[in-house]
PQR file with spaces between the fields and no chain letter, atoms N, CA, C, O and H, PARSE charges and radii, in Angstrom:
ATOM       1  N    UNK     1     -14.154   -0.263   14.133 -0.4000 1.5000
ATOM       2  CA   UNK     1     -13.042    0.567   13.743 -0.0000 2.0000
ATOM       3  C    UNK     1     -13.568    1.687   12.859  0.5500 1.7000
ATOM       4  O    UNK     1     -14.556    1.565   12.134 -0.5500 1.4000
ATOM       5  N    UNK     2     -12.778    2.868   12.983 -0.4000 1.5000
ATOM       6  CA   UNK     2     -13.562    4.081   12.419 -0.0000 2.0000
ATOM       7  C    UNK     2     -12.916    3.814   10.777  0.5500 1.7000
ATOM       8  O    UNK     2     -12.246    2.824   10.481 -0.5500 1.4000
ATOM       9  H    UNK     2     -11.976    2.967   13.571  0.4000 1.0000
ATOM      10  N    UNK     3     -13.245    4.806    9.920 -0.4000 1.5000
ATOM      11  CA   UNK     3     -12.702    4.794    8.725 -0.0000 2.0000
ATOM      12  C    UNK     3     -11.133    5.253    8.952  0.5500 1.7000
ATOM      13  O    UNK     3     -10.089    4.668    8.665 -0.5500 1.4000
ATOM      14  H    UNK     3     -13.790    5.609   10.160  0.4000 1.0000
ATOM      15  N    UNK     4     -11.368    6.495    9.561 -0.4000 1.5000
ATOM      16  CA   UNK     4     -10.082    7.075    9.660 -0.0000 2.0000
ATOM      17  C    UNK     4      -9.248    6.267    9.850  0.5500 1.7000
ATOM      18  O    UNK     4      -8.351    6.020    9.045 -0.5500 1.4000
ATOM      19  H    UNK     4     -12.216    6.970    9.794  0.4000 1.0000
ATOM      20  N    UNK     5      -9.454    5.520   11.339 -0.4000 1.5000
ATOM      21  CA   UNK     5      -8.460    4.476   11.923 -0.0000 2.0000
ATOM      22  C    UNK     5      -8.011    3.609   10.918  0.5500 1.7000
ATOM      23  O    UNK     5      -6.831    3.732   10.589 -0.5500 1.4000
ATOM      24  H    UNK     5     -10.183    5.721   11.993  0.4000 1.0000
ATOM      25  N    UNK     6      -8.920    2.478   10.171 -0.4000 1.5000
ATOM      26  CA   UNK     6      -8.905    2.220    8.746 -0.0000 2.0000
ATOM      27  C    UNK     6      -8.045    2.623    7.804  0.5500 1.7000
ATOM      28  O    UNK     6      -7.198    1.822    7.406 -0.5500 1.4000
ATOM      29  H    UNK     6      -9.878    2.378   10.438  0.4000 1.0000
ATOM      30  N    UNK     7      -8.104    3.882    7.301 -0.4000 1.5000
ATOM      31  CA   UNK     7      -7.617    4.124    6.772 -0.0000 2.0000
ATOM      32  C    UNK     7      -5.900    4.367    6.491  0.5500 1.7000
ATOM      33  O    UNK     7      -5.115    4.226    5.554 -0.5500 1.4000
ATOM      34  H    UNK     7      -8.791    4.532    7.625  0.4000 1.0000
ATOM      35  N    UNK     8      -5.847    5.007    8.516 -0.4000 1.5000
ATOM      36  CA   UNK     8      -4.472    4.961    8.401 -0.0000 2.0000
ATOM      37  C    UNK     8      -3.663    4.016    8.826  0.5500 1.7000
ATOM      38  O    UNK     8      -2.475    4.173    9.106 -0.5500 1.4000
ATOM      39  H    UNK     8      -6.485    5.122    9.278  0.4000 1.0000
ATOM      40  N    UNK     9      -4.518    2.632    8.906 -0.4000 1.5000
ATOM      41  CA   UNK     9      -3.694    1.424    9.019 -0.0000 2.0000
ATOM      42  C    UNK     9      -3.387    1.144    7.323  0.5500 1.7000
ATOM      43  O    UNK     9      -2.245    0.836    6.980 -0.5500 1.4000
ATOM      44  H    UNK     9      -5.484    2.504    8.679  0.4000 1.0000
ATOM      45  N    UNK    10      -4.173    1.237    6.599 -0.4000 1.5000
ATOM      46  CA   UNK    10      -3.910    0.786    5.215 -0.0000 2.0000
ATOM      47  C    UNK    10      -2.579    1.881    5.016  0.5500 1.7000
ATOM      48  O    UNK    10      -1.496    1.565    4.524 -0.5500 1.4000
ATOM      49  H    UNK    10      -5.100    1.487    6.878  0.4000 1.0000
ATOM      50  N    UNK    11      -2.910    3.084    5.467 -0.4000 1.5000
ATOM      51  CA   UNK    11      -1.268    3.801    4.840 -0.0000 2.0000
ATOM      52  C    UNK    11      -0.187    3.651    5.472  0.5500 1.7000
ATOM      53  O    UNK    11       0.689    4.458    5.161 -0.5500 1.4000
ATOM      54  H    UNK    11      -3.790    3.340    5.866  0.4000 1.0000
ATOM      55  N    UNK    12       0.060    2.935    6.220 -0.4000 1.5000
ATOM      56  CA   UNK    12       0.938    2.656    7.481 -0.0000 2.0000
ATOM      57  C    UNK    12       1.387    1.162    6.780  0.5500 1.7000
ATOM      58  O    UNK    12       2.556    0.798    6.909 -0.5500 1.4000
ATOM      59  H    UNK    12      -0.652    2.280    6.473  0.4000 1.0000
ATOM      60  N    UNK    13       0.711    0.574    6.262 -0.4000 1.5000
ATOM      61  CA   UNK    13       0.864   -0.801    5.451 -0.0000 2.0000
ATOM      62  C    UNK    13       1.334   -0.515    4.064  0.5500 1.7000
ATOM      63  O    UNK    13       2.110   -1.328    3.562 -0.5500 1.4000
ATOM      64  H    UNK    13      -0.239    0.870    6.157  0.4000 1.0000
ATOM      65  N    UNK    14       0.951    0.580    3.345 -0.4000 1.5000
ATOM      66  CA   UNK    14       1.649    1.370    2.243 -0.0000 2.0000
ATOM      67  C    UNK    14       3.199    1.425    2.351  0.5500 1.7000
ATOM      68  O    UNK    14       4.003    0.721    1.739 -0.5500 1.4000
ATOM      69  H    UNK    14       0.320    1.241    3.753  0.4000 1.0000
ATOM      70  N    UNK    15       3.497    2.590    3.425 -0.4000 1.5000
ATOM      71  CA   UNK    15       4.603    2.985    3.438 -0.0000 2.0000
ATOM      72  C    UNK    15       5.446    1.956    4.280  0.5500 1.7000
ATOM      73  O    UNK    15       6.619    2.253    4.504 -0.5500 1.4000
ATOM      74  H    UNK    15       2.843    3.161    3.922  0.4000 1.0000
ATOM      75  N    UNK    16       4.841    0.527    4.862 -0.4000 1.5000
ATOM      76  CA   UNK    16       5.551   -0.639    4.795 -0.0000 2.0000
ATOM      77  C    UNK    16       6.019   -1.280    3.793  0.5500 1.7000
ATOM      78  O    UNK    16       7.190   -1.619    3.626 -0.5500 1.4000
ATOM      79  H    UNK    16       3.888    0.286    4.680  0.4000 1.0000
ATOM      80  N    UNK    17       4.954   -1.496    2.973 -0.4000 1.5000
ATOM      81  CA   UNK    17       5.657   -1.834    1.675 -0.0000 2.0000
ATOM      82  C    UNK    17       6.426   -1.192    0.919  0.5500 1.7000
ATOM      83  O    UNK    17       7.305   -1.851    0.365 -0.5500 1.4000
ATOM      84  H    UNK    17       4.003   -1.220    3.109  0.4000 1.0000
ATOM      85  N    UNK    18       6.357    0.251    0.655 -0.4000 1.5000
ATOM      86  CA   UNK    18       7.126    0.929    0.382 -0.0000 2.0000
ATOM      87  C    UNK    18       8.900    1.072    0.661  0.5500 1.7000
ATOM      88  O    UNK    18       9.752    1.405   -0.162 -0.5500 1.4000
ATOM      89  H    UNK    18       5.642    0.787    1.105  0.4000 1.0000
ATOM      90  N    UNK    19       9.000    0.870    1.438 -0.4000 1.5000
ATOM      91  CA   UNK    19      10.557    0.552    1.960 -0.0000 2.0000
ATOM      92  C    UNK    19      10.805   -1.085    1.487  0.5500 1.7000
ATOM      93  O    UNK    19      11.702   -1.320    0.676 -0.5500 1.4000
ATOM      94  H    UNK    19       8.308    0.599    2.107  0.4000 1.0000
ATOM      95  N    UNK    20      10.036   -2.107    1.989 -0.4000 1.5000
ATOM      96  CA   UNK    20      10.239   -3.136    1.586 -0.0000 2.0000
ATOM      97  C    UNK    20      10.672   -3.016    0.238  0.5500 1.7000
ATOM      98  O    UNK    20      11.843   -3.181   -0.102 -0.5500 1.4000
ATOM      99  H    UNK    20       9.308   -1.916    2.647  0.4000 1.0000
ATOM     100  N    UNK    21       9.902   -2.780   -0.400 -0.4000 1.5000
ATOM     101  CA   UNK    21      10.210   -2.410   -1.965 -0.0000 2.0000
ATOM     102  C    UNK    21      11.421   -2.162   -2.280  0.5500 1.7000
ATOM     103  O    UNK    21      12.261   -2.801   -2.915 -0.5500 1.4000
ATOM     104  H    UNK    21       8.950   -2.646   -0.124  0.4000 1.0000
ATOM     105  N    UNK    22      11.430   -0.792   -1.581 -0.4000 1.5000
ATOM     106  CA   UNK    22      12.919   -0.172   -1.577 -0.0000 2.0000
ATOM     107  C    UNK    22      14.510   -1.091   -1.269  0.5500 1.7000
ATOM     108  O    UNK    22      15.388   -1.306   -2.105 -0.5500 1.4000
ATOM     109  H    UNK    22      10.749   -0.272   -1.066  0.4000 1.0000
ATOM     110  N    UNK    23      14.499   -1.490    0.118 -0.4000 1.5000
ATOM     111  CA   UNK    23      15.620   -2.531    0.296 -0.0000 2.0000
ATOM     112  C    UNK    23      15.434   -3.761   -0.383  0.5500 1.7000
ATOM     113  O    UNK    23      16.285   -4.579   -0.033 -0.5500 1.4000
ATOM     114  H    UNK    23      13.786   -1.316    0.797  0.4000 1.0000
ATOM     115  N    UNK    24      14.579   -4.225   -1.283 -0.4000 1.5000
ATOM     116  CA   UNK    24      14.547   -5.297   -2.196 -0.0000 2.0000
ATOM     117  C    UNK    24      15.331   -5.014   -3.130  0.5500 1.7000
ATOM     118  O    UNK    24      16.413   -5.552   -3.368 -0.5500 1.4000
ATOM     119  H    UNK    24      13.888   -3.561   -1.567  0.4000 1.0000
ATOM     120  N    UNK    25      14.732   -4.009   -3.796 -0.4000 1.5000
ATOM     121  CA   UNK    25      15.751   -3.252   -4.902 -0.0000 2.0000
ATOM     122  C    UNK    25      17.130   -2.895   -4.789  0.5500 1.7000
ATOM     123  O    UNK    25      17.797   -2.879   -5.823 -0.5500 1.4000
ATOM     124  H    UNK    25      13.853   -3.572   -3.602  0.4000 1.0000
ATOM     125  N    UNK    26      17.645   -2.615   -3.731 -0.4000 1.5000
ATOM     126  CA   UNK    26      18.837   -2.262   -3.810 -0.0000 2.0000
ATOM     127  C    UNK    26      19.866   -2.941   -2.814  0.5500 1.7000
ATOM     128  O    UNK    26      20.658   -2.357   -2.075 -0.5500 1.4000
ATOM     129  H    UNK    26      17.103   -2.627   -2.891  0.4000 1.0000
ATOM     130  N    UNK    27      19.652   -4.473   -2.979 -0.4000 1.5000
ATOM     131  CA   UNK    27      20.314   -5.659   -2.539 -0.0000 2.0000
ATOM     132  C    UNK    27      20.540   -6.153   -3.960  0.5500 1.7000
ATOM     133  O    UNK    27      19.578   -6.029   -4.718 -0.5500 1.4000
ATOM     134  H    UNK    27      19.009   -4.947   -3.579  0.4000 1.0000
ATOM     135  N    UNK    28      21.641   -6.686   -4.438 -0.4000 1.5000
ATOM     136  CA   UNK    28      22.830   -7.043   -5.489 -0.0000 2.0000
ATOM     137  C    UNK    28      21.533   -8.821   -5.561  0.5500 1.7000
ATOM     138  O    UNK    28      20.971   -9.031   -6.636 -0.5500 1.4000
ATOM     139  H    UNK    28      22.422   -6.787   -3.823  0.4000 1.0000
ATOM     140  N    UNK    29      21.373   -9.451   -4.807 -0.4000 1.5000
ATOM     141  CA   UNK    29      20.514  -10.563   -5.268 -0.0000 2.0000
ATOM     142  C    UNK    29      18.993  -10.557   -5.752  0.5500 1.7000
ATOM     143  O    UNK    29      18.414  -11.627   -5.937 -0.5500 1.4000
ATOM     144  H    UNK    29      21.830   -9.280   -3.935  0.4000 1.0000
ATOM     145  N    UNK    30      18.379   -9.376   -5.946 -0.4000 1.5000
ATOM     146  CA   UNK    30      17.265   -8.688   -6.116 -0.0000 2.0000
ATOM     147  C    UNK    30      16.674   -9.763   -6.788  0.5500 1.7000
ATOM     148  O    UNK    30      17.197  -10.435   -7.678 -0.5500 1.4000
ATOM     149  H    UNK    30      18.850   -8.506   -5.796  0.4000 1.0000
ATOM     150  N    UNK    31      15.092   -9.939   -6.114 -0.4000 1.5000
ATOM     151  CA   UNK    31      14.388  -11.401   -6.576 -0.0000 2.0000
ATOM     152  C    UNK    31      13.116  -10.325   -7.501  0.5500 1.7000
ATOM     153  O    UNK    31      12.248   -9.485   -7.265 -0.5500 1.4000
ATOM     154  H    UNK    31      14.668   -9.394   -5.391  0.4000 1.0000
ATOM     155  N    UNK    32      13.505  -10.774   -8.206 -0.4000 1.5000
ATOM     156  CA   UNK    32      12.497   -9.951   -9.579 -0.0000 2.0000
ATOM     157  C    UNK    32      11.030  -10.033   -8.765  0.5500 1.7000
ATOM     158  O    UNK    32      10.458   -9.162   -8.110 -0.5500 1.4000
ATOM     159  H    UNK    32      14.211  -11.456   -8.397  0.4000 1.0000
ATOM     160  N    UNK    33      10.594  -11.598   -9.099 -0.4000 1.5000
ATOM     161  CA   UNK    33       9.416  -11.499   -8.572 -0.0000 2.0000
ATOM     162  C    UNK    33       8.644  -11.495   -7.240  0.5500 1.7000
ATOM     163  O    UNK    33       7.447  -11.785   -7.249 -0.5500 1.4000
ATOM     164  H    UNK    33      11.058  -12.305   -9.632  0.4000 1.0000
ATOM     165  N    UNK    34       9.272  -11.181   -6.104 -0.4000 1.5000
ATOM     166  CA   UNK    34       9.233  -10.732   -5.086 -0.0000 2.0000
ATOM     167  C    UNK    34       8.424   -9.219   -5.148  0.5500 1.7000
ATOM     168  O    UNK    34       7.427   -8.722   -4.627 -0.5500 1.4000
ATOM     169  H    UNK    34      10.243  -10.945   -6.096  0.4000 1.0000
ATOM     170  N    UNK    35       9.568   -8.776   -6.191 -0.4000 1.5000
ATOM     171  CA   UNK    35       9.319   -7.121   -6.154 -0.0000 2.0000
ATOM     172  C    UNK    35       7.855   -6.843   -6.791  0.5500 1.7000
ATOM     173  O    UNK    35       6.997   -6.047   -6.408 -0.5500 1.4000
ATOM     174  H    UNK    35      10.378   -9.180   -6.615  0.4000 1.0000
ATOM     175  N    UNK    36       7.837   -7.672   -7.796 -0.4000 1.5000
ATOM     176  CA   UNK    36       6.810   -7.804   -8.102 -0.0000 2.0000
ATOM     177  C    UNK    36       5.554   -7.706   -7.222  0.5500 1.7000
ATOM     178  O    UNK    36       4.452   -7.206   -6.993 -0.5500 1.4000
ATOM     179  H    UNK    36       8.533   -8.319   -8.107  0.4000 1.0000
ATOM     180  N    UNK    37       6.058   -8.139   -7.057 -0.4000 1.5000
ATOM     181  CA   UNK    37       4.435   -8.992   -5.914 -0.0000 2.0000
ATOM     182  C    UNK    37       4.441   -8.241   -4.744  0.5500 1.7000
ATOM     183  O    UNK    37       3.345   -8.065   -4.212 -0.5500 1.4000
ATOM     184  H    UNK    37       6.953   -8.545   -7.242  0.4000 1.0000
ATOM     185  N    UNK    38       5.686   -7.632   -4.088 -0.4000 1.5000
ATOM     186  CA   UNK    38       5.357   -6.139   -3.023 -0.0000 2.0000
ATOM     187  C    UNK    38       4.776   -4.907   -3.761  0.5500 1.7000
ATOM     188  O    UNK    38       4.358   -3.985   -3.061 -0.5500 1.4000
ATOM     189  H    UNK    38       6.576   -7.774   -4.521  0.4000 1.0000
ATOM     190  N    UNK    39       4.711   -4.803   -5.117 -0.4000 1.5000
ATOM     191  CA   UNK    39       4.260   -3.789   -6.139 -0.0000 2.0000
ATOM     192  C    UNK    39       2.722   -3.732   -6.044  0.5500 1.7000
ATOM     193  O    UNK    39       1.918   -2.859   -5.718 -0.5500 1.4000
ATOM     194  H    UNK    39       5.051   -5.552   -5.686  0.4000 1.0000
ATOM     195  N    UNK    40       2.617   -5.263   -6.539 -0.4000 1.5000
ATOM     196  CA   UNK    40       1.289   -5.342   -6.525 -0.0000 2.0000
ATOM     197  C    UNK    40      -0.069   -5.320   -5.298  0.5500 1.7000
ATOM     198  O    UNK    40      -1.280   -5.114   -5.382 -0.5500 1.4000
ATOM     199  H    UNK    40       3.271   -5.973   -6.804  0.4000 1.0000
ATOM     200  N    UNK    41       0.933   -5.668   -4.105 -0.4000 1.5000
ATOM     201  CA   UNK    41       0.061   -5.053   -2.810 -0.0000 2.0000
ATOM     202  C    UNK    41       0.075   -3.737   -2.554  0.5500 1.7000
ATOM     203  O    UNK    41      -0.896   -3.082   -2.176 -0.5500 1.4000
ATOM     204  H    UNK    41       1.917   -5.836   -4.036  0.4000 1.0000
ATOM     205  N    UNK    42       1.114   -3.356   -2.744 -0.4000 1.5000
ATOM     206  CA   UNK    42       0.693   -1.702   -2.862 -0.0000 2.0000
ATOM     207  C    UNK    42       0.068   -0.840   -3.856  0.5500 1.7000
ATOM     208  O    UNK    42      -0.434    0.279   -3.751 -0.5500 1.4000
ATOM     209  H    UNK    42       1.903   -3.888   -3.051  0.4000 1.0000
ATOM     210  N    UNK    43       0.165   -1.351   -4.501 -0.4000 1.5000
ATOM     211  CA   UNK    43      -0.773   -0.815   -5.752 -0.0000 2.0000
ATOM     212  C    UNK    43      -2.647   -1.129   -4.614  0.5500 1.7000
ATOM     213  O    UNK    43      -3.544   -0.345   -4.305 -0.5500 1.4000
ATOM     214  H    UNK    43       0.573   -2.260   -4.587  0.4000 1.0000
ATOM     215  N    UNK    44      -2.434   -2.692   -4.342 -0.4000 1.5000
ATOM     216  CA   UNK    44      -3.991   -2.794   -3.925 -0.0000 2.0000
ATOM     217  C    UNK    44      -4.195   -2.181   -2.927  0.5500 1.7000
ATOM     218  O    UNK    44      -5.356   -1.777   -2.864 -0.5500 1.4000
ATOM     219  H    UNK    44      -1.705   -3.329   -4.593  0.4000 1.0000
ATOM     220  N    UNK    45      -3.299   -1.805   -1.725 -0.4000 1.5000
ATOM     221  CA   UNK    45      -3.739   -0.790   -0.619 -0.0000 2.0000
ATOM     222  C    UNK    45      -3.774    0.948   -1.111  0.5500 1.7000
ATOM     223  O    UNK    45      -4.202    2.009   -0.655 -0.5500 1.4000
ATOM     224  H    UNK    45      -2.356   -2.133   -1.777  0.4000 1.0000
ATOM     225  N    UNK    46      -3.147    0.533   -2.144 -0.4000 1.5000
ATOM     226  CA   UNK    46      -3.553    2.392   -2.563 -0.0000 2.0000
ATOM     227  C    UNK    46      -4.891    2.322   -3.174  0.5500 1.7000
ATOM     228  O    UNK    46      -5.573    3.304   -2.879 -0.5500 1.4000
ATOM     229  H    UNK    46      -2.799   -0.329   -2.515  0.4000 1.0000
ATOM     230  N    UNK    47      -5.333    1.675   -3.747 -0.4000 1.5000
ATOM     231  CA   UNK    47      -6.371    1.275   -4.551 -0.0000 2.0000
ATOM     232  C    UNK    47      -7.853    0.819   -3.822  0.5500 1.7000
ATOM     233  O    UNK    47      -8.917    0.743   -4.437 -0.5500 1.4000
ATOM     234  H    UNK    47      -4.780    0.877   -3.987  0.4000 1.0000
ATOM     235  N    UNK    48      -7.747    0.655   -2.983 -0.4000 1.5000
ATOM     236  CA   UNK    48      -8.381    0.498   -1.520 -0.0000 2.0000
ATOM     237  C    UNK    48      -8.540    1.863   -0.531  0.5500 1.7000
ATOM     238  O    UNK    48      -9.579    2.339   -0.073 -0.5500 1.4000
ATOM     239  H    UNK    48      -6.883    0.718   -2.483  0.4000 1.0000
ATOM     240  N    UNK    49      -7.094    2.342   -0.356 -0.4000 1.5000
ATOM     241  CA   UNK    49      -7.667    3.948    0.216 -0.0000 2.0000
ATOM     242  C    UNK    49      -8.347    4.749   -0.599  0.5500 1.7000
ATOM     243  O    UNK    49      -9.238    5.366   -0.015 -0.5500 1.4000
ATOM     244  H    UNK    49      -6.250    1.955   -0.728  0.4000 1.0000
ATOM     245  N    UNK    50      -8.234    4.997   -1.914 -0.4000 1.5000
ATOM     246  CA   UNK    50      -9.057    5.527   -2.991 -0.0000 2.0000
ATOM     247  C    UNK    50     -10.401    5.192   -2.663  0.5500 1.7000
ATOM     248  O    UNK    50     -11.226    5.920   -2.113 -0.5500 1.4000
ATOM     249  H    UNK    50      -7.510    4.496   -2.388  0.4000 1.0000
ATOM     250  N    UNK    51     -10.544    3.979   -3.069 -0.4000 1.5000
ATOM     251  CA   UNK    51     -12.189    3.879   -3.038 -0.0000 2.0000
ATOM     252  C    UNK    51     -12.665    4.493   -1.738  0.5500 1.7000
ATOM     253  O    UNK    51     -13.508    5.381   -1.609 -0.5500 1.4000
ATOM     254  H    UNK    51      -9.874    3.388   -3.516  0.4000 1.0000
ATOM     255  N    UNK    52     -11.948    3.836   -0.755 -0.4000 1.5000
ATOM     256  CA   UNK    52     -12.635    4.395    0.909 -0.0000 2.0000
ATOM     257  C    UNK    52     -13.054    5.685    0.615  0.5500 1.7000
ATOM     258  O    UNK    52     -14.255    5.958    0.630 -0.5500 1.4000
ATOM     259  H    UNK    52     -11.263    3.115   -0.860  0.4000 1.0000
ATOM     260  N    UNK    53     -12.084    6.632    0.310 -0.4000 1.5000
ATOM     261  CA   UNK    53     -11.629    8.297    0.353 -0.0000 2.0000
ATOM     262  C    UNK    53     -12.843    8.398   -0.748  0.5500 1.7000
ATOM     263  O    UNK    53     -13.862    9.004   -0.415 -0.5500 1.4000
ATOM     264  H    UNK    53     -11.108    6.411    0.297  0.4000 1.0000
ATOM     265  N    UNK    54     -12.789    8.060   -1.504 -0.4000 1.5000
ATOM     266  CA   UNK    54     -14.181    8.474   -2.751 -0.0000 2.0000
ATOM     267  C    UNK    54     -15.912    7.826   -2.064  0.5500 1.7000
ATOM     268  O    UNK    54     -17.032    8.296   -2.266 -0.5500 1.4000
ATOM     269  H    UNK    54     -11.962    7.568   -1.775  0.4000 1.0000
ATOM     270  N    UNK    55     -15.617    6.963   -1.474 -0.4000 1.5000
ATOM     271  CA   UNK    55     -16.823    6.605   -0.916 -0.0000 2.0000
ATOM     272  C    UNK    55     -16.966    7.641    0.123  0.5500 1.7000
ATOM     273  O    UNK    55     -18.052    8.218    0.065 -0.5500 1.4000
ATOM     274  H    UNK    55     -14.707    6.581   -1.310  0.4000 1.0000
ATOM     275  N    UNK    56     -16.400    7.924    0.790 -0.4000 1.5000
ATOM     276  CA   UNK    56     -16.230    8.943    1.895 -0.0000 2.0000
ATOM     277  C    UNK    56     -16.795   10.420    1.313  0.5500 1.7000
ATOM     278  O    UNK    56     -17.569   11.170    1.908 -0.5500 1.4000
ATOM     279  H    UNK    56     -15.518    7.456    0.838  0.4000 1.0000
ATOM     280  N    UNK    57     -16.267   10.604    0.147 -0.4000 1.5000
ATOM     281  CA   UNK    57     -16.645   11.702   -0.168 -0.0000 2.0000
ATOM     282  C    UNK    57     -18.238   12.028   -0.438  0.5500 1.7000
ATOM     283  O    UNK    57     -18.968   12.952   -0.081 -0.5500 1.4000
ATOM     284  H    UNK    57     -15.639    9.995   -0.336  0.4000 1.0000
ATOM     285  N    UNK    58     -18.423   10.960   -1.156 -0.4000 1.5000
ATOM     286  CA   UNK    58     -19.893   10.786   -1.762 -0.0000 2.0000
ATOM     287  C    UNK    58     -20.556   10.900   -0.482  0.5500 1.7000
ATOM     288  O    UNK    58     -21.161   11.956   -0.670 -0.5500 1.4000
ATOM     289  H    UNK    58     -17.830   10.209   -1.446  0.4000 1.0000
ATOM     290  N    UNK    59     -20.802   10.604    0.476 -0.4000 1.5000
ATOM     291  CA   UNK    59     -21.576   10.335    1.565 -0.0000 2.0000
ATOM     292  C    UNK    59     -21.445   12.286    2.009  0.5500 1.7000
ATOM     293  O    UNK    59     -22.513   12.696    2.463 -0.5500 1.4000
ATOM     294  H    UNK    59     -20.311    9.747    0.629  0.4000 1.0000
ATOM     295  N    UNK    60     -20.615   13.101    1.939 -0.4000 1.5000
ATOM     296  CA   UNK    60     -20.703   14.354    2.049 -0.0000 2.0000
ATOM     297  C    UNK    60     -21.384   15.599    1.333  0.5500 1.7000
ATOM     298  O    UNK    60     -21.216   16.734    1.778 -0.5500 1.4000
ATOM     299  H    UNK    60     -19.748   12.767    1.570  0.4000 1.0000
């Protein structure tokens, strides 16, 4: 798999969680730590395209 490809599966998994996030939040039974914990995978797939994208760079 290329980086690119890579890469834009991780942002495609971002802006999955991202909505998830979203309709978590704004359902009246909102599970605190749920949200939590969809936070914290997106935090790690952003945190993950970073490095890629900075490793990427360095190699240029």
């Amino acid at each position: 798999m290329s980086l690119q490809t890579h890469l834009t599966q991780l942002a495609r998994k971002h802006e999955a969680l991202e909505r998830e996030i979203h309709d978590a939040t704004i359902r009246p039974s909102a599970n605190d730590l749920r949200i939590a914990e969809l936070k914290r995978r997106k935090l790690h797939l952003k945190d993950e395209m970073n490095r890629l994208r900075t490793e990427t760079d360095a190699l240029h």
